[in-house]
C-alpha positions in Angstrom: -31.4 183.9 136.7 -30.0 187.6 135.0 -27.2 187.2 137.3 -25.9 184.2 136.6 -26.7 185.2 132.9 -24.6 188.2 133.6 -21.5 186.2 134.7 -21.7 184.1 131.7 -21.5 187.2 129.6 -19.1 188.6 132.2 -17.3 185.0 131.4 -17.5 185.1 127.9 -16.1 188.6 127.1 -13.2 187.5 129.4 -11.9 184.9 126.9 -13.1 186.6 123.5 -12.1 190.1 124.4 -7.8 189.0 124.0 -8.3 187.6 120.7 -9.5 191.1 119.4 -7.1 193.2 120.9 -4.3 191.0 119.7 -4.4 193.2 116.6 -2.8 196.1 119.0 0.7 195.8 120.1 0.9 193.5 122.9 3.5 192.7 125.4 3.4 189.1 127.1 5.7 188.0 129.8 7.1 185.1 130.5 4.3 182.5 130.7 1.3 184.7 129.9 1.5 183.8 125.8 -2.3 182.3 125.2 -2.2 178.5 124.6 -3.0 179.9 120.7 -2.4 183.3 119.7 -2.5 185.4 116.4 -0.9 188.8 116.0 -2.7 190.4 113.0 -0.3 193.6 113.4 4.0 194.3 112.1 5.6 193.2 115.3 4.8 192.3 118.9 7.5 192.8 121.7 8.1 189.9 124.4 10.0 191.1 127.5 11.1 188.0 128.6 11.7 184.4 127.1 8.7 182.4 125.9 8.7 178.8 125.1 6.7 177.4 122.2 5.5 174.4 121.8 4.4 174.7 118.4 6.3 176.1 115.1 6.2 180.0 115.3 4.9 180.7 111.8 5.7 184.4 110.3 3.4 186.8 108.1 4.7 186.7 104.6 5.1 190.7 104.7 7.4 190.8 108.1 10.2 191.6 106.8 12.7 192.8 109.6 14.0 196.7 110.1 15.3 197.0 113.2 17.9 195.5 115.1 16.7 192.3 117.2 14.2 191.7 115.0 13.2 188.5 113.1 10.4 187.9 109.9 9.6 186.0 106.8 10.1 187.7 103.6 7.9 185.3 101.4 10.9 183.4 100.8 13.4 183.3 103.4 13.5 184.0 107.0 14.8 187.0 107.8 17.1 188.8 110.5 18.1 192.0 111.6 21.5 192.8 113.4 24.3 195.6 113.5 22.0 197.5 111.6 21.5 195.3 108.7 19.3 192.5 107.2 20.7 189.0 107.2 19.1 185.6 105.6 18.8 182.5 108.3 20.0 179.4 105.7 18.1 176.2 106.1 20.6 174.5 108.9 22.2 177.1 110.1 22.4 181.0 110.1 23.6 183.6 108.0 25.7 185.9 109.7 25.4 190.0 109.0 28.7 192.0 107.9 31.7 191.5 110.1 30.8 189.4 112.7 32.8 189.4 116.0 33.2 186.5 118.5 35.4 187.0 121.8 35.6 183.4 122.6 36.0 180.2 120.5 33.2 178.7 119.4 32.8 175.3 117.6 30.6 174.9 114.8 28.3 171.3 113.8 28.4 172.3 110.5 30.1 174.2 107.9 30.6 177.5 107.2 29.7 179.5 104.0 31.2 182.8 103.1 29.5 185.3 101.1 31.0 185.9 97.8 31.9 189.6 98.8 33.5 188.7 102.6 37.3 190.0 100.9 39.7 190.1 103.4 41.6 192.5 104.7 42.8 193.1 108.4 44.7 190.2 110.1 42.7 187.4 111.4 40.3 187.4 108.8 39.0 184.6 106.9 36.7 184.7 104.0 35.6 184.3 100.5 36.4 186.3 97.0 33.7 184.1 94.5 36.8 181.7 93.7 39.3 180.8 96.8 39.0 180.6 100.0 41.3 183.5 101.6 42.8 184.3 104.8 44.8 187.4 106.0 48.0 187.1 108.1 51.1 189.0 108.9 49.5 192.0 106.7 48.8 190.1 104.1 46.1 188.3 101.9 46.8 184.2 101.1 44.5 181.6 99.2 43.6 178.4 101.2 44.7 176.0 98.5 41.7 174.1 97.1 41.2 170.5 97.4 40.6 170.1 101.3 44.3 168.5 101.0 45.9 171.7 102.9 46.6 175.0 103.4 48.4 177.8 101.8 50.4 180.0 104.7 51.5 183.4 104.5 54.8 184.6 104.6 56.7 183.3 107.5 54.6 181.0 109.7 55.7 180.1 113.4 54.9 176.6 114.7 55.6 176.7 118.3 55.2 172.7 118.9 55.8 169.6 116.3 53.4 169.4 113.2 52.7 166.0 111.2 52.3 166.6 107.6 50.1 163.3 106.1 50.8 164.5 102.4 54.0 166.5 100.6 55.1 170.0 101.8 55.4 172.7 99.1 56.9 175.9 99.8 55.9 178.6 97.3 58.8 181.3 96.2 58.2 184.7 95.3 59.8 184.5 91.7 63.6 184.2 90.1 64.4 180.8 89.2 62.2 178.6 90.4 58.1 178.1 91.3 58.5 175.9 94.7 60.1 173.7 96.9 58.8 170.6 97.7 59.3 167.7 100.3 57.7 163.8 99.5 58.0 161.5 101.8 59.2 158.2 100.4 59.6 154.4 101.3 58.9 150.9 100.7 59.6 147.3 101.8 62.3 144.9 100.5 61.7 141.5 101.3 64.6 138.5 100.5 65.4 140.3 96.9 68.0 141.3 94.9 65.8 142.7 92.3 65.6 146.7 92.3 62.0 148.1 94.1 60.6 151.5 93.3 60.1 153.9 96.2 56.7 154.8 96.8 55.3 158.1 98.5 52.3 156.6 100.0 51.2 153.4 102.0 49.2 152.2 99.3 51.9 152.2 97.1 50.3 153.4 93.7 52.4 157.4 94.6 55.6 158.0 93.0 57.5 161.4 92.0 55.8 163.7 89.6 55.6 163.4 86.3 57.9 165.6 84.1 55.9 167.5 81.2 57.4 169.1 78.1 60.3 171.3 78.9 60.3 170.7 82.3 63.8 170.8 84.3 63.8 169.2 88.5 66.8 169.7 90.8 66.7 166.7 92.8 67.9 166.0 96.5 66.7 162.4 97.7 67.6 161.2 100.8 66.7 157.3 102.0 67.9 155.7 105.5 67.5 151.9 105.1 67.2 148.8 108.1 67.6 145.0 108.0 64.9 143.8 110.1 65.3 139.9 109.4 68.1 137.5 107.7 71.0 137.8 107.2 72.0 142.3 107.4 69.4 142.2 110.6 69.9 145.3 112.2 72.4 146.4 110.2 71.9 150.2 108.2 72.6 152.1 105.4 72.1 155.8 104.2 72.8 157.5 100.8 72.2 161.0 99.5 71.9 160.9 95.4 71.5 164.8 93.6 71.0 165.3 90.2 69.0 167.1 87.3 66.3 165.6 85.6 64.3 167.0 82.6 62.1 166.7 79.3 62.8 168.1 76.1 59.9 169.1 74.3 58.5 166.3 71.9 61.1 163.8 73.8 61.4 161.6 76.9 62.2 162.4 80.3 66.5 162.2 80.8 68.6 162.5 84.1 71.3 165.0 82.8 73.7 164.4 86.1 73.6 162.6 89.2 76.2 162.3 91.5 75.7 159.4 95.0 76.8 160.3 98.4 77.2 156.7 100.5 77.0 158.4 104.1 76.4 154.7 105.6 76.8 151.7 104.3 77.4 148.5 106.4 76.6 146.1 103.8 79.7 146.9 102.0 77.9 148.0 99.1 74.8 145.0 99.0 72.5 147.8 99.4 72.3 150.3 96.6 70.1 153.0 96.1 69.8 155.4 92.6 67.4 157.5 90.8 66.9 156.8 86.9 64.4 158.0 84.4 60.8 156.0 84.0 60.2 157.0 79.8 57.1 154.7 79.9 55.5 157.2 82.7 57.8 159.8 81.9 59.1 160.6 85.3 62.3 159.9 87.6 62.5 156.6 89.7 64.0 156.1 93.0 64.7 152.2 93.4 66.4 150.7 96.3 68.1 147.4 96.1 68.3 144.8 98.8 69.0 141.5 99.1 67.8 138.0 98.6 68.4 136.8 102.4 67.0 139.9 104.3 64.2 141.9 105.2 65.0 145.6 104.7 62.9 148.5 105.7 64.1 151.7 103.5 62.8 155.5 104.2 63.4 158.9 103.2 62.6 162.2 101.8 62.8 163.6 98.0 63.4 167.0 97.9 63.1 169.0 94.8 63.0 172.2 92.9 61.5 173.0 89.6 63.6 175.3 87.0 61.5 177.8 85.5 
């Protein structure tokens, strides 16, 4: 009887006695974590991957120190890495200063910069508390706002073809003007004679930008044009129309020259094209003009400058 008593002391002491020394720094390897376990002490050291099954729940006073290391501050959960503390973001996880990958990685979720990640080696991407900036070619640029596209750095090299789904705008570095832009433009004549307005979007509700006051545009518009039913089927045109277009202060919008360059025309002059100013909307107007027996498919480009 006192030794089987014995072996259930013997027994008992064997699964009591790890709970108690938990409070020491333990080491567990791989498989050996206890079903439950509480450490009662600042850290604990695994040596080789553990699996639980269970949320891992932190102290409220483990903040990390050391590299590797991982707590909860009372608030956030915590990292340590490259010798510096880092918050883990609900989602995702906050990076520490100057992280490096050396392979491409892709990312299920966006990206936040810290309001203090300024950049400044090449390569660089990151955040100044108002844009977005990059760093290229030895120098700084703002990713234009929006999410409609990207401001590049002085002179970018695409190696293949690019598709640009909006206009192009290509920023100067002063004198006489503040860009150069490119707007794509067409629309759709069908069996009329009565001018149509090109448009700069499928949906056809974009047109060229409205002139405020004392504005001045130099304008280069270029439109290609093909019957594809009745009676010019297949037949094509191509004019070139410059001019000058600008707004007095307190008065409408005015095209102050425009000269037309017919480069193709074999309609014989049935197709026009010409560029006049819209004073209701206060902007130019490209219109085409077809028609009344034919289908007529016109597109083209409007490039323009404004005068500072």
């Amino acid at each position: 009887m006192k030794t089987r008593s014995a072996k259930l002391l013997l027994l008992l002491i064997c699964v009591i006695a790890p709970y108690f020394l938990l409070g020491q720094s333990t080491r567990f390897a791989k498989g050996q974590l206890p079903a439950v376990a509480v450490f009662t002490d600042a850290a604990q050291t695994f040596t080789s991957q553990q699996t639980f099954n269970n949320p891992l729940k932190l102290s409220s006073t483990s903040t990390p120190t050391v590299n590797g290391e991982i707590g909860f501050d009372g608030t956030n959960l915590k990292g340590y890495h490259n010798n510096a503390a880092f918050t883990m973001g609900a989602g995702g996880v906050a990076l520490g200063d100057s992280p490096t990958w050396t392979g491409s990685h892709l990312f299920n979720n966006r990206i936040a910069f810290g309001t203090t990640a300024t950049v400044t080696a090449n390569g660089q991407i990151g955040y100044d508390g108002t844009n977005l900036k990059g760093y290229a070619n030895g120098a700084s640029f703002t990713i234009s706002s929006g999410g409609s596209g990207v401001a590049l750095g002085d002179s970018p090299t695409w190696t293949g073809a690019h598709t640009f789904t909006s206009d192009v705008s290509l920023a100067t570095n002063g004198g006489a003007t503040v860009g150069l832009r490119f707007l794509p433009l067409r629309v759709t004549t069908t069996n009329t004679a009565t001018p149509q307005e090109l448009v700069t979007n499928d949906a056809g509700t974009g047109f060229l930008p409205v002139l405020s006051n004392g504005d001045a545009y130099q304008y280069v518009v270029t439109i290609a044009a093909k019957g594809t039913a009745g009676t010019w089927m297949n037949q094509t045109a191509m004019f070139r129309r410059s001019l000058v277009i600008k707004r007095v202060d307190g008065g409408n919008t005015q095209v102050v020259s425009s000269s037309l360059e017919t480069i193709v025309d074999e309609t014989a002059g049935v197709w026009t094209f010409a560029v006049t100013a819209d004073t209701s909307n206060q902007r130019p107007a490209a219109k085409v003009t077809g028609d009344a027996a034919s289908t007529i498919k016109w597109a083209g480009w409007a490039q323009f400058t404004k005068i500072n």
